[in-house]
C-alpha positions in Angstrom: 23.8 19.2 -24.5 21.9 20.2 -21.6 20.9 18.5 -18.2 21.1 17.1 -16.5 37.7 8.8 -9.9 37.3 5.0 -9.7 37.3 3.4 -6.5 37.9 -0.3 -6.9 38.6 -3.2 -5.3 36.3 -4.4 -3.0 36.6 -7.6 -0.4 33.2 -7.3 1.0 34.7 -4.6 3.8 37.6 -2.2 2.4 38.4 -0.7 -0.7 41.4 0.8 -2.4 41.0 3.6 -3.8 42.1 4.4 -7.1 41.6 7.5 -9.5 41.0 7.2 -13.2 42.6 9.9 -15.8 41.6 11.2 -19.0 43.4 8.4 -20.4 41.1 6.3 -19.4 37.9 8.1 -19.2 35.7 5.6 -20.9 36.8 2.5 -18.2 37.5 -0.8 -20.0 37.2 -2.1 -16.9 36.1 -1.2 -13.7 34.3 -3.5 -10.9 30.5 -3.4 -10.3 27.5 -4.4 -10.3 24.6 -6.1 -12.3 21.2 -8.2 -13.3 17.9 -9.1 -11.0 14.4 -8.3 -11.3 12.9 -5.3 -8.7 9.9 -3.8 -9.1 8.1 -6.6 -10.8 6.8 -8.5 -8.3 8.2 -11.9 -6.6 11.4 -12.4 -5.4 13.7 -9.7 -4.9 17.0 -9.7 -6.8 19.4 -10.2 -3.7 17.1 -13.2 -3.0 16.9 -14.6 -6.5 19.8 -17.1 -8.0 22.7 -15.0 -9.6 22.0 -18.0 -12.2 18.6 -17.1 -13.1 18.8 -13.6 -13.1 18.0 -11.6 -16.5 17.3 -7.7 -15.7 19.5 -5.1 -15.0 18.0 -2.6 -12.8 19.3 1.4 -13.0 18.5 3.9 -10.9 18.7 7.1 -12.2 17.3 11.2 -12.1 14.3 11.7 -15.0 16.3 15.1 -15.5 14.9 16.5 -18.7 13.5 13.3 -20.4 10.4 14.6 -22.2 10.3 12.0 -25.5 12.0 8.7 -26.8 12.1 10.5 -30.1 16.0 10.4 -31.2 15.1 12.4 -33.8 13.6 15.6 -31.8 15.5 15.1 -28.5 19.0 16.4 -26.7 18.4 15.9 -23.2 21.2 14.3 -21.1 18.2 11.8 -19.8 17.7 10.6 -23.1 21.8 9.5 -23.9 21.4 7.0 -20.6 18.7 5.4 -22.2 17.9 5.9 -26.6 22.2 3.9 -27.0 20.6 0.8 -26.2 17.7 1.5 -28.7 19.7 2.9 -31.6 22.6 2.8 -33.6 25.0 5.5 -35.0 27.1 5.9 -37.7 29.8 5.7 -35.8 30.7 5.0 -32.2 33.2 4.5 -29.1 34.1 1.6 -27.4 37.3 -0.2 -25.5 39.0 1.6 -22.7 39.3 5.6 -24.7 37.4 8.3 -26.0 40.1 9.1 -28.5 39.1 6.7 -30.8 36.1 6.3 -33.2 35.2 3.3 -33.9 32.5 1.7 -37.0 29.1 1.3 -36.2 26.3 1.4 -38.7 29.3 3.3 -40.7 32.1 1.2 -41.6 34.6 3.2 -43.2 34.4 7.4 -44.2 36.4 9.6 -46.1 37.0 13.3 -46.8 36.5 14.7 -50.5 36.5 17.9 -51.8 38.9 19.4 -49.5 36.5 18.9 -46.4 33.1 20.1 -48.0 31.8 16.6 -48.5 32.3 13.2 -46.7 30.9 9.5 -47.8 30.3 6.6 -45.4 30.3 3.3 -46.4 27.1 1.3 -44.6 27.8 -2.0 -43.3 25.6 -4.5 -45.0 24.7 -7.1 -42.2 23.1 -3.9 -40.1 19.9 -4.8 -39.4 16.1 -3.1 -38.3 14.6 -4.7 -35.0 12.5 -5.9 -37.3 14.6 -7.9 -39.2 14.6 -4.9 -42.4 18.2 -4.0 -43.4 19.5 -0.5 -42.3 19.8 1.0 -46.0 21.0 4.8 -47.3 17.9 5.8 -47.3 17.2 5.6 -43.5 20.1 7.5 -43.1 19.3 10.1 -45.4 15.7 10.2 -44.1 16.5 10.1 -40.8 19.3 12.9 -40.4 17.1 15.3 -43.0 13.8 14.7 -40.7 16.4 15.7 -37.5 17.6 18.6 -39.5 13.8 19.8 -40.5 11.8 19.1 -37.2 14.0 22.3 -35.8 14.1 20.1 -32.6 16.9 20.5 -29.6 19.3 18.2 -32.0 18.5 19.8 -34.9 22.1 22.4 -34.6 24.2 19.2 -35.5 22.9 19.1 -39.1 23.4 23.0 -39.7 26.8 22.0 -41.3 25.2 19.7 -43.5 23.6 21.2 -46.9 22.0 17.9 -47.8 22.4 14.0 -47.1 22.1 12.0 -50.2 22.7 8.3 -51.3 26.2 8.0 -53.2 25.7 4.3 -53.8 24.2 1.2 -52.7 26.0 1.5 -49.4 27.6 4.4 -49.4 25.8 8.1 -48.4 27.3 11.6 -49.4 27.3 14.7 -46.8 27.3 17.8 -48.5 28.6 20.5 -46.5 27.6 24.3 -47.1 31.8 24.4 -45.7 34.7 23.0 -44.5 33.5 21.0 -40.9 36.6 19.5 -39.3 34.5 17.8 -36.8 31.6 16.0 -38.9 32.5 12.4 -37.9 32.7 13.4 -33.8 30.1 14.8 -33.7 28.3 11.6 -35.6 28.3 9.7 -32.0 25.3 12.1 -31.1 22.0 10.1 -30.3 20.4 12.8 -32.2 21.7 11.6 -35.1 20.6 8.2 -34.9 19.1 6.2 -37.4 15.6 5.4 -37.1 13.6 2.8 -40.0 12.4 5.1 -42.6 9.7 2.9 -43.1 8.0 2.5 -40.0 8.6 6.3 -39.0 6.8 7.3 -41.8 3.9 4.7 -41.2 3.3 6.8 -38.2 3.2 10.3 -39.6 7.1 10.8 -40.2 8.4 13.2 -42.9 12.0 14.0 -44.1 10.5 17.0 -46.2 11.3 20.8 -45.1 8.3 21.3 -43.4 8.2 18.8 -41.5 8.1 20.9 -37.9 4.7 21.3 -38.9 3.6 18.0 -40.5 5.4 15.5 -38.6 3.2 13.4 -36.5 5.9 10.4 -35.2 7.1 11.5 -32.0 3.9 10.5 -30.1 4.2 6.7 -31.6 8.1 7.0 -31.4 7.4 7.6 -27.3 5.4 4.3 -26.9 8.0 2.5 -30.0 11.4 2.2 -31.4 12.3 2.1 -34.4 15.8 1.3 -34.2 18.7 -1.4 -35.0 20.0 -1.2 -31.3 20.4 -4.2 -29.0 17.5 -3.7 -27.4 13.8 -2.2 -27.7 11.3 0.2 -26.2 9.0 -2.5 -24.3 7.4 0.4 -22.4 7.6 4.3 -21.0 6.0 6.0 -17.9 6.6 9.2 -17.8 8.5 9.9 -14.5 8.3 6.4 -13.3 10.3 3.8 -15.5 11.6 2.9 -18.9 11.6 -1.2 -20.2 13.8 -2.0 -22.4 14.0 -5.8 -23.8 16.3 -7.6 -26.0 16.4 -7.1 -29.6 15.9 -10.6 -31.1 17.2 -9.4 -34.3 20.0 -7.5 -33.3 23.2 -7.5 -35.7 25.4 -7.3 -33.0 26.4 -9.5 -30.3 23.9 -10.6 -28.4 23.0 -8.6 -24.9 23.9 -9.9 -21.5 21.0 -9.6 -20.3 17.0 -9.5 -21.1 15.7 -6.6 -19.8 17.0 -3.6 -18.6 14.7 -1.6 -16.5 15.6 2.1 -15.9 13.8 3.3 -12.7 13.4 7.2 -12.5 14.6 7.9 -8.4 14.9 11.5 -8.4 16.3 11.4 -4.7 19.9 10.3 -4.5 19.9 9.6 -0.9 16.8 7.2 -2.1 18.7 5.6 -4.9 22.3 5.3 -2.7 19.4 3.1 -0.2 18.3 0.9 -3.0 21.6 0.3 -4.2 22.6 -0.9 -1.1 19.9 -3.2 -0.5 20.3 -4.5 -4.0 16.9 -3.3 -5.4 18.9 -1.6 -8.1 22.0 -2.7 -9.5 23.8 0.8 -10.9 22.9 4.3 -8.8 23.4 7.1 -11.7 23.2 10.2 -9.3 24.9 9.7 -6.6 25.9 13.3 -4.7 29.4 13.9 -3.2 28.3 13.9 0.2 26.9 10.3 -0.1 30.3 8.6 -0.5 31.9 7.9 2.5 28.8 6.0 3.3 29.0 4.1 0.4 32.3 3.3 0.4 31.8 1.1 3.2 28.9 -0.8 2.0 29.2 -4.5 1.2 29.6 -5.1 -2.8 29.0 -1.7 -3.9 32.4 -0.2 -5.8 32.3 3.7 -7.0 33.5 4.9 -10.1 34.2 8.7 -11.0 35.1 9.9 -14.8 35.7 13.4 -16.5 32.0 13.9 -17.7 32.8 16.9 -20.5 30.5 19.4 -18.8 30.2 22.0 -16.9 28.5 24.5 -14.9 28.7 28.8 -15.9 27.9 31.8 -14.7 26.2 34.1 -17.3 24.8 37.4 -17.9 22.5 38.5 -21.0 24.2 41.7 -22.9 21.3 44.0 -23.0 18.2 42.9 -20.8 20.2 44.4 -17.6 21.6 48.0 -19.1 24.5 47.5 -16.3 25.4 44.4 -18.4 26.2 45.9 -21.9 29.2 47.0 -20.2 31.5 44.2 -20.7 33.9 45.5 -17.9 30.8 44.4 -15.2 31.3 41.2 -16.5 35.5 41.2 -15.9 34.4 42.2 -12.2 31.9 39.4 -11.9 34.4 36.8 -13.3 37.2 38.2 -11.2 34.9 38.0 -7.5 34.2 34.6 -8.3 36.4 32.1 -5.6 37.2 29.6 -8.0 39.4 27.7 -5.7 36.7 27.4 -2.9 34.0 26.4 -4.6 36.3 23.1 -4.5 34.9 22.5 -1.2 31.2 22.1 -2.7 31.4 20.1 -5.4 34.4 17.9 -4.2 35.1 14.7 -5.9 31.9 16.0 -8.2 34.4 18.1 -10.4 37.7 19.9 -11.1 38.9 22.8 -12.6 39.2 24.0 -16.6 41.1 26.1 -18.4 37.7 26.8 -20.5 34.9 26.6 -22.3 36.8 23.2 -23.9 37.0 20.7 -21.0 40.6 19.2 -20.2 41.2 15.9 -22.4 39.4 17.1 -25.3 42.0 18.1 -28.5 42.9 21.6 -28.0 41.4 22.4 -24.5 42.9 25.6 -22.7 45.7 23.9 -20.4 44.5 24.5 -16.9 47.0 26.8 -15.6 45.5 29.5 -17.9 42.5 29.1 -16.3 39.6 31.9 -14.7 41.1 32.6 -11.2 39.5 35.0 -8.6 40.7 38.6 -8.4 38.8 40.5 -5.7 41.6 44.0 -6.4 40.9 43.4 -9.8 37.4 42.9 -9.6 36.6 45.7 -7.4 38.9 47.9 -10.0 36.9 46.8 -13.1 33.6 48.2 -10.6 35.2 51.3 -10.2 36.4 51.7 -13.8 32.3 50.7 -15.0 31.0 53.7 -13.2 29.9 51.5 -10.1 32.5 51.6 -7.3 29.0 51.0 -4.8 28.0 48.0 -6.4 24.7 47.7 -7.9 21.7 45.0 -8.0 20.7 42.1 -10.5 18.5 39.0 -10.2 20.4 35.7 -10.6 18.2 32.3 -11.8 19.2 28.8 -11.5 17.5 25.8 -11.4 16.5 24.9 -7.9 16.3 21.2 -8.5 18.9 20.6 -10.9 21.9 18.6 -10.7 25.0 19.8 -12.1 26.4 16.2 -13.2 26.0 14.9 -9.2 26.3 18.8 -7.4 23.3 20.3 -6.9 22.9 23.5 -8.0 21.8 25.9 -5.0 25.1 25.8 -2.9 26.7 27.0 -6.2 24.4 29.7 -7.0 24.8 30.8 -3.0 28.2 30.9 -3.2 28.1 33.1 -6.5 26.0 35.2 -4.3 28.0 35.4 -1.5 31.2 35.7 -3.9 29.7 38.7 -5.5 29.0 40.4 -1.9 32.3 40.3 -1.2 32.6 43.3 -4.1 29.4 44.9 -3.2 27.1 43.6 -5.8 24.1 42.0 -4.7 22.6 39.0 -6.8 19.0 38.5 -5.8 18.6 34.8 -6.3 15.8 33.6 -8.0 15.2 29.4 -7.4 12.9 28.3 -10.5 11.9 25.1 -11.6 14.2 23.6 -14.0 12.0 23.4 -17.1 11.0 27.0 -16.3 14.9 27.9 -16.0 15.8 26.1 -19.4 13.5 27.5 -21.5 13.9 31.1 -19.9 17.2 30.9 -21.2 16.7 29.1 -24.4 14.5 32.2 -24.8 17.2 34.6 -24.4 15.0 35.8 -21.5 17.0 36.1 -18.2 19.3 38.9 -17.2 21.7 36.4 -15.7 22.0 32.6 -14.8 23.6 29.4 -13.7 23.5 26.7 -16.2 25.0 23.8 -17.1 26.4 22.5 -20.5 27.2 18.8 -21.5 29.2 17.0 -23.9 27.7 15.5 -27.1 30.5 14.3 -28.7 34.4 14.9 -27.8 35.0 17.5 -30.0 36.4 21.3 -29.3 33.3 22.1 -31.8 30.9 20.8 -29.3 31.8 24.0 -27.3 33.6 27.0 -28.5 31.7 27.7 -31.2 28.5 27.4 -29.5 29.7 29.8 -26.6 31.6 31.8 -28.8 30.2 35.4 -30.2 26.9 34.3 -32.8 27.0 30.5 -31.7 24.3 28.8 -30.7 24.1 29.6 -27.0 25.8 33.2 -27.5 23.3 34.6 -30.1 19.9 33.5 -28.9 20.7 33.4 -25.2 22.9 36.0 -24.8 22.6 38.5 -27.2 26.5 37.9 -27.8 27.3 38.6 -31.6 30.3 39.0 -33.2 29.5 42.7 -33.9 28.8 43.9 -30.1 32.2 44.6 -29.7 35.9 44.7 -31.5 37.1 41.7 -29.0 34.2 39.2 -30.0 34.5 40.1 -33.7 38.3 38.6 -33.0 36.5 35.5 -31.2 34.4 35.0 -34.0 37.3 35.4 -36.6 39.3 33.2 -34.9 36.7 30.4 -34.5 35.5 30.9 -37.9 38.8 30.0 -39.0 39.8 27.4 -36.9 36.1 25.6 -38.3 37.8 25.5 -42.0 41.6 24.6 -41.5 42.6 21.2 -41.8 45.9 21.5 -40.3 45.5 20.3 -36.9 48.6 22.3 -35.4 47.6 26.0 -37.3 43.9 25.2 -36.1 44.9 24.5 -32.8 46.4 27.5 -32.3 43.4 29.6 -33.5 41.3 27.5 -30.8 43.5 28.3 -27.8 43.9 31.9 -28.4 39.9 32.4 -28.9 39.1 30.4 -25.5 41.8 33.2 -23.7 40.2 36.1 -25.4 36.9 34.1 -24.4 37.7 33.9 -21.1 39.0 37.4 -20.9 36.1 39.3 -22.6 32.6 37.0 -22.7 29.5 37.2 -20.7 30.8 33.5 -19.4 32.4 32.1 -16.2 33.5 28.3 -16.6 32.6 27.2 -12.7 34.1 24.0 -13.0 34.2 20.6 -15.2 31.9 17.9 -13.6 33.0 14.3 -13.1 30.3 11.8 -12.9 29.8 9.2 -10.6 28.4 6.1 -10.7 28.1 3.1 -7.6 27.0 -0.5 -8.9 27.2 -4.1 -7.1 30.1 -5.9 -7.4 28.1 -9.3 -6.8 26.2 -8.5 -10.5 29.1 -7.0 -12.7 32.6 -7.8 -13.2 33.7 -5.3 -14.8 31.7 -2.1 -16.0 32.7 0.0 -19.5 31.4 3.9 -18.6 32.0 7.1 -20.3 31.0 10.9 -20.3 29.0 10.1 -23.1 26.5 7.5 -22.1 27.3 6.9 -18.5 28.2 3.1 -19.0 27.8 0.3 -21.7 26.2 -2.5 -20.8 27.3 -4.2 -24.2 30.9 -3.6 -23.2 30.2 -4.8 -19.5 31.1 -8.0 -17.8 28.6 -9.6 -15.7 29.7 -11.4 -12.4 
């Protein structure tokens, strides 16, 4: 997916300071803050009776948000917002990440040695409309994502066909083995949406349907969903309404309304949180802590968010970079260790492309480390002892997780000085950056990567030679070179063994030869931090996922 340490214990004046680990990355319970009414007129929620109160107000970035479509979406915006809306097949909840859990789904199997998998539909799931969630929403609604070729749509390549294998059951049909089809099940892009209504409004399931599908425009303004809640309204850039799903399956919601407020500035949202005008600050930058720690029933919490920024250079744009020694010197110049002092409680190290506490991550200690004899070795080795130029793009408003991205692509700079190679920085928008890159059209750049479901699959085989980011972005296939045919290899058979130990083993060694030989620098893994009141929420469920749970949440 693309962009986009608890501190507890508050008496009003001090709090203790406490640090979550992996363990415990999805928070069971954490302190914080919920419910009032802002921006709607009358009272404001500080004023208003704790009693009375029946809106949650977050304040969070727009970041990428372009549709309320589930079916044509993968924006990091969209995850915050389309769980309350929708269901999956499966899901997470409880104190872990390690455990799936039932959802629309309420048992699965593997058949035919990995190629095929059935789920068993829970009967009592239920439309916002009251219809009942049947096999043929699912089918429809995974075959229109894997048709309308949107930014979801790689999640269904495994997947040959969805079919109904009885009254509740449905049938994946895999073109091969998959080890990671139920993980990666807990994406919101492969929600299920009411077959019925979606078509209504111009939906279609059928092959073509990047070209005849007319939904997303009523999707934006409705939801079609069996979620907790619905889509009351959506201002582009302004706010989101969400209200309570009468008809929900589920347990009921806490609360009525939930209003997501789009507050680009996180200096502006730390202010509102304070003041109580919203109730959970999303964005919250490193630098803003110390001055929220001593605010009056605001608590902090900060969580491994499974994502990262890189450094990256396209194979063939730049002639200097179809050299893959230029990229060992670029790796090696990079000061690893003091780019610490940026991003601060806003990340930590990984070993790789597989962030720490997902199965089979790189162990840190093999981690990318700066070399500045090595670097300036692999320079004089590549014909270009002197140095040389290149432009480098980031985003010049993005956020990577909660550290923005220009001190990092300054310090790449000033890291790659050090060698004598000059990166001419080039600040562009961030929907101008994101689809350069999609586009496979810039020569180098600083982007950032996010988990969509805890799964090693999520990454390596999209960074790896041919995946989805290497091919298209990078002009990294497995043929460009006899080390990324070994990548490839290795991932291609780690992808159809079923042994967890002998697949393992193939995923470690291709994230060291990844780390020795791609086009990729892993920067750092974010953590993401969130600040709610303590006077609205007793405890708060969060997650790298979808930030926090308000179903799984504890109101004061």
């Amino acid at each position: 997916m693309e962009n986009e340490i608890v501190r507890a214990e508050s008496d009003g004046q001090s709090k203790r300071v406490a640090s979550f680990s992996r363990r415990h990355f999805i928070l069971g319970s954490v302190m914080g803050a919920v419910l009032p009414t802002l921006l709607a007129g009358g009272r404001s929620p500080r004023s208003a009776d704790a009693a009375t109160l029946k809106t949650l107000v977050v304040g969070m970035k727009t970041g990428a948000l372009r549709t309320m479509d589930p079916d044509n979406q993968n924006e990091f915006s969209y995850y915050i917002i389309g769980k309350y809306l929708y269901d999956m097949l499966v899901t997470y909840t409880g104190p872990t990440l390690t455990r799936i859990e039932p959802s629309l789904a309420t048992k699965w199997a593997v058949v035919e040695g990995g190629r095929a998998y059935t789920l068993d539909l829970n009967p009592r799931a239920k439309f916002s409309d009251g219809s009942p969630v049947t096999p043929e929403d699912v089918v429809f609604s995974l075959m229109r994502v894997k048709y309308l070729k949107g930014p979801g749509s790689y999640f269904m390549d495994p997947v040959t066909n969805v079919v109904q294998s009885g009254p509740h059951q449905v049938r994946f049909e895999l073109g091969d083995v998959f080890v990671d089809l139920i993980p990666s099940l807990l994406s919101l892009s492969l929600a299920i949406t009411e077959a019925s209504a979606v078509k209504a409004h111009g939906g279609s399931d059928a092959p073509n349907a990047l070209s005849v599908d007319k939904a997303t425009s009523w999707l934006d303004d409705h939801s079609a969903g069996s979620g907790p809640f619905v889509l009351d309204s959506w201002v582009r850039g302004n706010r989101a309404v969400l209200k309570r799903n009468p008809n929900y399956w589920g347990p009921p919601a806490p609360v009525d309304t939930i209003i997501f407020q789009f507050v680009n500035d996180s200096n502006t949202q730390k202010d509102l949180l304070q003041r109580g005008d919203i109730h959970i600050a999303c964005d919250l930058t490193p630098d803003l802590l110390p001055g929220v720690r001593t605010a009056k029933d605001v608590q902090i919490v900060s969580f491994p968010a499974f994502s990262f920024p890189f450094f990256t250079v396209h194979t063939s744009l730049n002639p200097i970079f179809k050299n893959p020694t230029i990229w060992t010197a670029l790796k090696k110049a990079i000061d690893y260790d003091g780019m610490q002092k940026i991003y601060r409680e806003g990340g930590q190290f990984t070993g790789s492309v597989v962030p720490p506490g997902i199965p089979h991550a790189l162990p840190v200690s093999e981690r990318m480390r700066e070399d500045l004899a090595g670097a300036k070795a692999a320079l004089k080795e590549a014909g270009y002892a002197g140095g040389f130029e290149f432009n480098l793009t980031y985003a010049s408003d993005e956020v990577f997780g909660v550290v923005p991205s220009a001190p990092i692509a300054q310090k790449l700079r000033d890291d790659f000085q050090r060698i004598g190679i000059t990166a001419k920085l080039n600040p562009v928008p961030y929907t101008e950056e994101l689809s350069s890159y999609r586009a496979g059209k810039l020569e180098a750049d600083v982007h950032w990567y996010g988990v969509d479901y805890p799964g090693w699959t999520d990454f390596l085989p999209i960074f790896a030679p041919g995946g989805g980011i290497a091919r298209p972005r990078n002009a990294y296939t497995a043929d460009f070179n006899p080390a990324a045919r070994q990548i490839a290899d290795l991932v291609a058979k780690a992808q159809k063994t079923l042994d967890d130990k002998t697949q393992g083993q193939y995923v470690l060694e291709a994230q060291r030869l990844l780390n020795q030989h791609g086009p990729f620098a892993w920067l750092f893994e974010n953590n993401q931090i969130i600040a709610y009141r303590t006077d609205r929420i007793k405890r708060l469920s969060v997650n790298a996922i979808w930030y926090f749970d308000v179903m799984h949440s504890e109101l004061a």
